[in-house]
C-alpha positions as CSV (number, residue, x, y, z in Angstrom):
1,X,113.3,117.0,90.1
2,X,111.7,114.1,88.2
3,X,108.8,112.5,89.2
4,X,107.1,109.2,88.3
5,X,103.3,109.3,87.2
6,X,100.9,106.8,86.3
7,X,99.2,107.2,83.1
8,X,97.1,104.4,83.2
9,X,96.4,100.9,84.9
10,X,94.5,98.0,83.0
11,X,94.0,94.6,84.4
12,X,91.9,91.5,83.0
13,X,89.1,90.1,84.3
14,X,90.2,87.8,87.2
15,X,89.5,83.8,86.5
16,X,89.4,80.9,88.5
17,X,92.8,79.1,88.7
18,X,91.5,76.0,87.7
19,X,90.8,74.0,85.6
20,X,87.3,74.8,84.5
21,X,88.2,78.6,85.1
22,X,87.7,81.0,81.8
23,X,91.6,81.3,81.3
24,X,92.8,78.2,81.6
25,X,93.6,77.4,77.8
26,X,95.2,80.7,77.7
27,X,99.1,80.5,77.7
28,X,100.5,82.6,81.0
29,X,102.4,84.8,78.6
30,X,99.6,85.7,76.3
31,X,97.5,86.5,79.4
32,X,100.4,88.9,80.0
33,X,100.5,90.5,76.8
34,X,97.0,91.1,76.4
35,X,97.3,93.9,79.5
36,X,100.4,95.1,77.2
37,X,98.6,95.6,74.5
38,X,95.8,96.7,76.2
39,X,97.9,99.8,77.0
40,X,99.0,100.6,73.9
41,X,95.3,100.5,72.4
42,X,94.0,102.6,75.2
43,X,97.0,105.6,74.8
44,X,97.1,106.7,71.4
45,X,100.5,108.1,70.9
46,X,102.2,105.8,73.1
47,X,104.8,103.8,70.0
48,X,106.1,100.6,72.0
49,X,109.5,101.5,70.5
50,X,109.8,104.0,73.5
51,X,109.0,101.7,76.0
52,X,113.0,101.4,78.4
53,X,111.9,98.4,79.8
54,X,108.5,96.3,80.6
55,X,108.9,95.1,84.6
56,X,107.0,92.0,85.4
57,X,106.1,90.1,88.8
58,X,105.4,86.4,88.8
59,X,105.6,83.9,91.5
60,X,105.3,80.4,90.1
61,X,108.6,81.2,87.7
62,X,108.5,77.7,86.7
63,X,107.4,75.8,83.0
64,X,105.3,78.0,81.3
65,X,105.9,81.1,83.7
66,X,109.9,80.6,83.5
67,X,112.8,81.8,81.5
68,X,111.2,85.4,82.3
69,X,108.0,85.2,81.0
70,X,107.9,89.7,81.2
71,X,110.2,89.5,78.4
72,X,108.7,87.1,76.5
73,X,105.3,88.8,77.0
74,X,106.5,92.3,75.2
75,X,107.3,89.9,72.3
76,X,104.2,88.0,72.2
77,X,102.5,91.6,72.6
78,X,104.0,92.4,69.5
79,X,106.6,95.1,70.8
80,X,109.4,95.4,68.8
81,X,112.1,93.7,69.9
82,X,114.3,96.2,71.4
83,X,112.2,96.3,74.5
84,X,113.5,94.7,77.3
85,X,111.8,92.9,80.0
86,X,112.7,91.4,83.4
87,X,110.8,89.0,85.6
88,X,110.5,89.8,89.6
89,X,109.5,87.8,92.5
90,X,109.0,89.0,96.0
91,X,106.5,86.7,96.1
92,X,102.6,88.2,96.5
93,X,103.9,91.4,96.1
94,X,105.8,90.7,93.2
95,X,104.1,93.4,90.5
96,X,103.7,96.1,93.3
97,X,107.3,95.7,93.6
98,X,107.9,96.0,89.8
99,X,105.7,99.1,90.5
100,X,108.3,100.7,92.8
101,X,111.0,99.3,90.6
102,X,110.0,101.2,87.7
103,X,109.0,104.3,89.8
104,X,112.0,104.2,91.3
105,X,114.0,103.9,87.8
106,X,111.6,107.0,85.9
107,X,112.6,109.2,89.0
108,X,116.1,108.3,88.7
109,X,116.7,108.9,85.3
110,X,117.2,105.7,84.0
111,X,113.9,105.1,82.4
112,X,111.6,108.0,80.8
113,X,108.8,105.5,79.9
114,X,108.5,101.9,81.9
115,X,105.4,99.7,82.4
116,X,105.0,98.0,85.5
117,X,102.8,94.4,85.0
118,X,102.5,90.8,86.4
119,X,100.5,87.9,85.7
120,X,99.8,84.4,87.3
121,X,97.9,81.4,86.0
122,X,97.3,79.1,88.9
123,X,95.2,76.7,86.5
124,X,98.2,76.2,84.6
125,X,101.1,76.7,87.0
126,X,99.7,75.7,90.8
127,X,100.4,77.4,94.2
128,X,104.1,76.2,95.1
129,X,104.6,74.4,91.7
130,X,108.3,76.2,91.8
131,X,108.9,74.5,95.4
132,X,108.9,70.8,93.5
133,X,112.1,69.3,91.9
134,X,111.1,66.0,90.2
135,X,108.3,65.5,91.8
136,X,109.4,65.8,95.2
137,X,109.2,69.2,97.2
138,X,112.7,70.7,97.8
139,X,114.1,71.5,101.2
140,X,113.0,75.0,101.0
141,X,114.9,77.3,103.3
142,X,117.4,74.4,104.1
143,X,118.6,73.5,107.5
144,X,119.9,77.2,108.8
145,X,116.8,78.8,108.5
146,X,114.9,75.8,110.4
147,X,117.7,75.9,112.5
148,X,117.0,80.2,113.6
149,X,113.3,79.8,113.4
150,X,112.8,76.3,115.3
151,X,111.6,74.3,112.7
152,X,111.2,74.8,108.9
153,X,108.7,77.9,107.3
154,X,104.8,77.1,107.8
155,X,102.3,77.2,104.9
156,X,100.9,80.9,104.9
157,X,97.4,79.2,105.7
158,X,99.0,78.3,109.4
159,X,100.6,81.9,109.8
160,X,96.7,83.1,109.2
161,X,95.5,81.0,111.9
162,X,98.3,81.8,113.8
163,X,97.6,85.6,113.2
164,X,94.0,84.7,114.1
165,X,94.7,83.7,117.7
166,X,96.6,86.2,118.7
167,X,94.7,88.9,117.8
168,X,91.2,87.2,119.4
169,X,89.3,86.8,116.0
170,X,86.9,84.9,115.8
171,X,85.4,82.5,113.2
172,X,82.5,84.7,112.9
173,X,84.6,88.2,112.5
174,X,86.5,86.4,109.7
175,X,83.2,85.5,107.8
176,X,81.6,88.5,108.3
177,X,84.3,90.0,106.7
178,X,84.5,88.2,103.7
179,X,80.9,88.0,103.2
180,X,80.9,91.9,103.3
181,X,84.1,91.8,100.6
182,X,81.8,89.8,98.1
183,X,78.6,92.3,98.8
184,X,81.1,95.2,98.2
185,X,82.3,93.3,94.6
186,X,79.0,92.7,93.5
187,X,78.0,96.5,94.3
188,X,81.1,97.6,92.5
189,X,80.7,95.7,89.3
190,X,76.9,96.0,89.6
191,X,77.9,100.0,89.7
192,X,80.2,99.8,86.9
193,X,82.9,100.5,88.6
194,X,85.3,98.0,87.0
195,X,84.4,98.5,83.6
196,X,87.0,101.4,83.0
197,X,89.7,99.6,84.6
198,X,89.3,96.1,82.8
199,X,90.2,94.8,79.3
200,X,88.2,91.8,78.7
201,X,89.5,88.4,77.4
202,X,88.6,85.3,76.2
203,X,84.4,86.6,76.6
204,X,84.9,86.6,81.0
205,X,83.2,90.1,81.0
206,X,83.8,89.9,85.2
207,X,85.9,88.8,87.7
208,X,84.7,85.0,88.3
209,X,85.1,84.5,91.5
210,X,82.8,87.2,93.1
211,X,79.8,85.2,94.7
212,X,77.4,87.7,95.5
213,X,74.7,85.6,97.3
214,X,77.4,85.1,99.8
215,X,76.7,85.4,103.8
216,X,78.2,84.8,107.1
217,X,75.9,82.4,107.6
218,X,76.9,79.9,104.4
219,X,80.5,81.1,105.0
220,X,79.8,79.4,108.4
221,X,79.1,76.1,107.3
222,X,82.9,75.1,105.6
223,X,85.2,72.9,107.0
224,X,88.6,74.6,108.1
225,X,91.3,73.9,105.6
226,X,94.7,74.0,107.6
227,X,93.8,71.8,110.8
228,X,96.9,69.6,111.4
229,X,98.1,68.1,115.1
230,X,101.5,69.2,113.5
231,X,101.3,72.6,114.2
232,X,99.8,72.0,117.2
233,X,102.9,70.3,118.4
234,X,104.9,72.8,118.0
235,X,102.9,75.7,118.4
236,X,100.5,75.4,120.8
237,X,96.5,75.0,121.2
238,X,94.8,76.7,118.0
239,X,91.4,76.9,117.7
240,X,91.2,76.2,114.1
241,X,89.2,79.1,111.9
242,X,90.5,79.7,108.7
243,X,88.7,78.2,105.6
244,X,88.2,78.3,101.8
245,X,85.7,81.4,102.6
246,X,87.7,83.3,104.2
247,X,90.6,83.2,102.3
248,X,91.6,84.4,98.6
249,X,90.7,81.9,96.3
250,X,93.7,80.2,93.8
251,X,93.3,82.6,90.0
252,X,94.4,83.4,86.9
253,X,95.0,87.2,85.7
254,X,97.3,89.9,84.6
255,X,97.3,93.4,85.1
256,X,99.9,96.7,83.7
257,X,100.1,100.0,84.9
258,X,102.2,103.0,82.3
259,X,104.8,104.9,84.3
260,X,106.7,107.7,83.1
261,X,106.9,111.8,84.5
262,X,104.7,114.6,84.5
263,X,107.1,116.2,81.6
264,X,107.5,113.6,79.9
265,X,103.4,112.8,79.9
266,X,102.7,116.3,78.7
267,X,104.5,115.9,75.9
268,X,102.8,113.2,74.6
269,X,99.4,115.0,75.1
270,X,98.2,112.3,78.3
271,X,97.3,112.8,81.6
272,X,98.5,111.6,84.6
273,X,96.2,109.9,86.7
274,X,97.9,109.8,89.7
275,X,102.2,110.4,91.5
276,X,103.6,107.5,93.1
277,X,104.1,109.3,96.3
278,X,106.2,107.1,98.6
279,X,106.9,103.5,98.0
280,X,108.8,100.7,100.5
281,X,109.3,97.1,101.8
282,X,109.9,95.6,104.8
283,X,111.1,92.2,106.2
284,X,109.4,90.9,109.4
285,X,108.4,87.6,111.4
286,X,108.6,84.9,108.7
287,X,106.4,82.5,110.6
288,X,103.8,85.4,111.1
289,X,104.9,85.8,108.0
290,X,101.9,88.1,107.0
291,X,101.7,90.5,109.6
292,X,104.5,92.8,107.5
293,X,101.8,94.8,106.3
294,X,101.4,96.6,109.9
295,X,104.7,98.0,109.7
296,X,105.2,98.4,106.4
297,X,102.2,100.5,107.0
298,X,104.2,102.8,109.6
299,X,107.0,103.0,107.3
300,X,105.8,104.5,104.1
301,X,103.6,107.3,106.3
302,X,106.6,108.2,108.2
303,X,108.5,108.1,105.0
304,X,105.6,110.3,103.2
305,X,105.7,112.8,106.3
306,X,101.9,112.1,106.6
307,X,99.4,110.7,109.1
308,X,96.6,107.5,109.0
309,X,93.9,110.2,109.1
310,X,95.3,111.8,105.5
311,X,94.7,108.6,103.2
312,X,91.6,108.6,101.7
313,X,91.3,104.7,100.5
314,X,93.0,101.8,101.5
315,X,93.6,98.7,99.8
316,X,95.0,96.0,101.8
317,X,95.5,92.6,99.6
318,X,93.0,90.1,101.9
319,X,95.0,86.9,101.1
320,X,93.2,85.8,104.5
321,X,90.6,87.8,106.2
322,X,92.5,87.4,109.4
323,X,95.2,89.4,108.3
324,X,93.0,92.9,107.0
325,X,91.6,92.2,110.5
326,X,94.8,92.3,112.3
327,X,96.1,95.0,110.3
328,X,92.7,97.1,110.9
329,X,93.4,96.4,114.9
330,X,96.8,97.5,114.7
331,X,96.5,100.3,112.8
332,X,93.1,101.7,113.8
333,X,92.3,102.5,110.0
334,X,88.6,103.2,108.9
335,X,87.0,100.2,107.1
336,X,84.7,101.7,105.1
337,X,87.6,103.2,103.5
338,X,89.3,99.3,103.3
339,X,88.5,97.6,100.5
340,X,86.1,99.8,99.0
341,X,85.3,97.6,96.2
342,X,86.0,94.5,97.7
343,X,89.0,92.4,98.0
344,X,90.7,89.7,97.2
345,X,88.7,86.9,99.0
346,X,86.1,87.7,96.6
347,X,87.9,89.2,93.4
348,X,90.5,86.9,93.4
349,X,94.2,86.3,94.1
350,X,96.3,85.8,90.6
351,X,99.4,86.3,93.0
352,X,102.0,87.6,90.5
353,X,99.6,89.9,89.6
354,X,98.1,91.5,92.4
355,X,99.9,94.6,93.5
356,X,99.2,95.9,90.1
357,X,95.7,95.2,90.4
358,X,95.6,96.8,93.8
359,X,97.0,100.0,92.0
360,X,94.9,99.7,89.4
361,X,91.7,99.4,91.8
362,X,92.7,102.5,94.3
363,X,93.2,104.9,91.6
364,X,89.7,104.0,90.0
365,X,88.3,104.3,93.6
366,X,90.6,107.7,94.0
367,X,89.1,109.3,91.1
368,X,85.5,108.1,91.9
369,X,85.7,109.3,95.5
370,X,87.7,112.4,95.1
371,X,90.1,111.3,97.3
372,X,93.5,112.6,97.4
373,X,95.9,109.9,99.0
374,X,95.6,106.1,98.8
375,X,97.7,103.7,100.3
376,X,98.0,100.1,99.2
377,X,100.1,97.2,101.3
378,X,100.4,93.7,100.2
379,X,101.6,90.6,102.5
380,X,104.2,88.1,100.8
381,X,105.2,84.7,101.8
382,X,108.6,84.7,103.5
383,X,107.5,87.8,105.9
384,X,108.2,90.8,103.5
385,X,105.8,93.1,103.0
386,X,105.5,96.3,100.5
387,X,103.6,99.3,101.1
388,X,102.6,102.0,98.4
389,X,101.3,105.7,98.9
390,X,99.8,107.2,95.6
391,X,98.6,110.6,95.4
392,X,96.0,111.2,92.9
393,X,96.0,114.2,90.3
394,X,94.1,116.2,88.0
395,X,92.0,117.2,90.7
């Protein structure tokens, strides 16, 4: 039976998505192809010609991120032109769900060697640019899906605070956790554990959002972001928590992981790094909205036949801290194996791109630790969530 490996996982350095940020003369699709050619520099023996087919995520598929920017990547990359590409979107999750795609398609037979990749340039295309027709925001969802869910979808900032209230966390838990997220970045690049896993671009030697003077204390002091009588109305009393510092900031960044089986991988002299054990997705509450990661969770162990207790590192995206909180409570995971090298509220959030740069973190720590399994979830706008089990090898 055919399995599907990882040979290797590169990812830039994350920037802020703005406009002073490191990236933000850099064209989305040449921030893209420079983790494509990243791989093909660090794998001798890997000819692009063999490539089936370059999987992408992106969110914002609009102006420079549109007309499947994957595609038009691989060309900018220099790969010869019989190299497909295709262009996903399941929203946050959109390159750990080009992960499973190409998993799924080395296992089945219909690829031998597949890269899985995604990229997002918030400085150049903003949060919900692709929401905007002329100007004016589109009626996303339209009226049967405000109808079923008593009033149109909430920004994801809401859902947080929603998810804050009713799992009793408070303002302080949520800034304790993020100031302990940029502590554990700091440590991580101050360790040198990064430098393996990054291809540098455009001189950012490290991720650029990382503040590592960061406490609970000056996390304390910023205003909340999503207070609004609005939601209120309709939802209730909310005792408004959620703020810049607790959330994932807006990036820019691309990452690429090389897929193809353990055959296949010997033949070409490489190693795989790790199996990509189990992989699924769920749909749940779409005003929650980012609670899927709890049973997502549930799924892909019961899927994998194993048990909380036999994953050795966790990486759970932290779009808000509220929501690694609420998944923690649910779950009843360990949190020093969470996050081990920090999350997204202090590495960054380059949305298209961040399931393949929470693959590319967990098998770094993996290998590191020793550990055996690793288990990576990521919550996604619309109330999907996917949910990845990688086993490591070479042990």
């Amino acid at each position: 039976m055919r399995d599907a490996v990882i040979v290797d996982a590169v990812r830039t350095p994350i920037a802020k998505g703005k406009p002073n940020g490191a990236y933000h003369d850099i064209h989305p699709v040449a921030l893209h192809a420079h983790v494509l050619r990243a791989l093909i520099d660090r794998n001798p023996g890997l000819d692009p010609a063999e490539i089936d087919d370059v999987i992408g995520g992106t969110v914002g598929q609009v102006g420079e991120q549109s007309l499947n920017n994957t595609r038009l990547a691989a060309l900018a990359a220099g790969f010869p032109e019989s190299v497909p590409g295709v262009t996903v979107d399941r929203q946050c999750g959109s390159s750990q769900q080009a992960l499973s795609f190409a998993a799924q398609g080395v296992i089945a037979g219909a690829y031998d060697v597949v890269i899985a990749s995604g990229v997002e340039s918030m400085s150049r295309v903003p949060i919900g640019s692709s929401a905007y027709v002329n100007g004016s925001r589109a009626d996303v969802g339209g009226p049967d899906v405000a109808r079923r869910f008593g009033g149109r979808l909430i920004p994801q900032g809401v859902s947080a605070e929603l998810i804050a209230r009713q799992w009793e966390l408070s303002r302080a838990q949520l800034d304790e956790f993020s100031a302990t997220s940029h502590q554990r970045a700091a440590d991580a690049w101050k360790s040198g554990n990064f430098e393996a896993q990054v291809s540098p671009i455009n001189e950012l030697a490290v991720d650029e959002t990382v503040r590592p003077g960061t406490t609970p204390e000056i996390l304390g002091g910023l205003r909340t972001s999503f207070e609004d009588a609005r939601w209120e109305q309709r939802f209730g009393p909310i005792e408004w928590k959620v703020t810049a510092g607790n959330s994932s900031p807006v990036n820019d960044g691309s990452a690429a992981l090389l897929i193809t089986t353990s055959e296949i991988a010997r033949q070409h002299g490489w190693r795989p790094r790790a199996r990509v054990h189990t992989a699924t997705v769920v749909g749940d509450d779409p005003i929650l909205m980012l609670t899927g990661i709890i049973p997502a969770t549930a799924k892909v162990l019961h899927r994998a036949g194993l048990r909380l207790a036999d994953i050795d590192a966790f990486e759970v995206n932290e779009a808000f801290a509220a929501v690694v909180l609420a998944w923690l409570a649910e779950t009843g995971a360990d949190p020093a194996k969470v996050n081990i090298d920090g999350g997204a509220v202090a590495l960054g959030h380059p949305l298209g791109a961040s399931g393949a740069r929470l693959a590319t973190t967990l098998l770094s720590v993996l290998e590191r630790t020793g550990g055996h399994y690793g288990l990576q979830t990521m919550c996604e706008a619309g109330g999907t969530a996917n949910a990845t089990i990688l086993e490591r090898l070479g042990r």
